[in-house]
N, C-alpha and C positions, 0 to 999 in steps of 0.2 A: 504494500500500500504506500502511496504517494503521502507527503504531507500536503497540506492546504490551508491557506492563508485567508483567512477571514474576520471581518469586521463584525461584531456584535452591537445593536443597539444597544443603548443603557438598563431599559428595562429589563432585556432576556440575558444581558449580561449579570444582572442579578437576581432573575429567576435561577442560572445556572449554577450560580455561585452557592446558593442559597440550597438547591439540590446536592452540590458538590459537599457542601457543611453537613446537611442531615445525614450523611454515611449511602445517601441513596445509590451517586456515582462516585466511581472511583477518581475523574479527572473530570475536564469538560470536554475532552472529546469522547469520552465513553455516553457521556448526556447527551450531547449533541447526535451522536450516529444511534442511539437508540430515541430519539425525537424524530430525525430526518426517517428512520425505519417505519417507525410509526405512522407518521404523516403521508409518505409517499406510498408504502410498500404493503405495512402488515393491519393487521389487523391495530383500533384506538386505545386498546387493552389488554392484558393479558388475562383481566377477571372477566370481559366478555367473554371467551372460550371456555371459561369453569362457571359461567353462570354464577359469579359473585360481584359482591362489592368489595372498593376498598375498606368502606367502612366493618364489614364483616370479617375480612381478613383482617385487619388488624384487631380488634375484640377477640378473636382465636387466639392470637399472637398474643397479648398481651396474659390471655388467660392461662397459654400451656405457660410462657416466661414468669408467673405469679406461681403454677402449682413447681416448677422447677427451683424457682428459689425456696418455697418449702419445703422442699424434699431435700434441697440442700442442708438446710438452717434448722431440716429437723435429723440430719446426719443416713437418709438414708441413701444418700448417690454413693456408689462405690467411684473413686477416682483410677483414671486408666495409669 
């Protein structure tokens, strides 16, 4: 793959920034070529194809990472 050199508005330069913060993307071209994928190519979602929301995935997430910290905290994880 080539590089490429591109101007961002101010806005989506802090949309991207702001996704790059949250742990979501690893740099801004991993955000940028999963936007441009999106937009152009794939599917608006990844929870369209499973028939969810985000809001439902993360309430799952939140609930298994809530029973994981007690099972921690109540000593039953075995550590590898």
């Amino acid at each position: 793959m080539t590089a490429k050199h591109i101007t961002l508005t101010d806005p989506v330069a802090d949309i991207i920034a702001a996704e790059i913060s949250s742990g979501r993307y690893k740099d801004a071209s991993a955000a940028l070529n999963d936007a441009a994928w999106n937009y152009f190519i794939g599917a608006p979602s990844p929870f369209t194809e499973y028939g969810v929301t985000p809001e439902q995935v993360e309430r799952s997430a939140a609930a298994e990472l809530a029973a994981i910290k007690a099972d921690r905290e109540a000593g039953k994880l075995v550590e590898l």
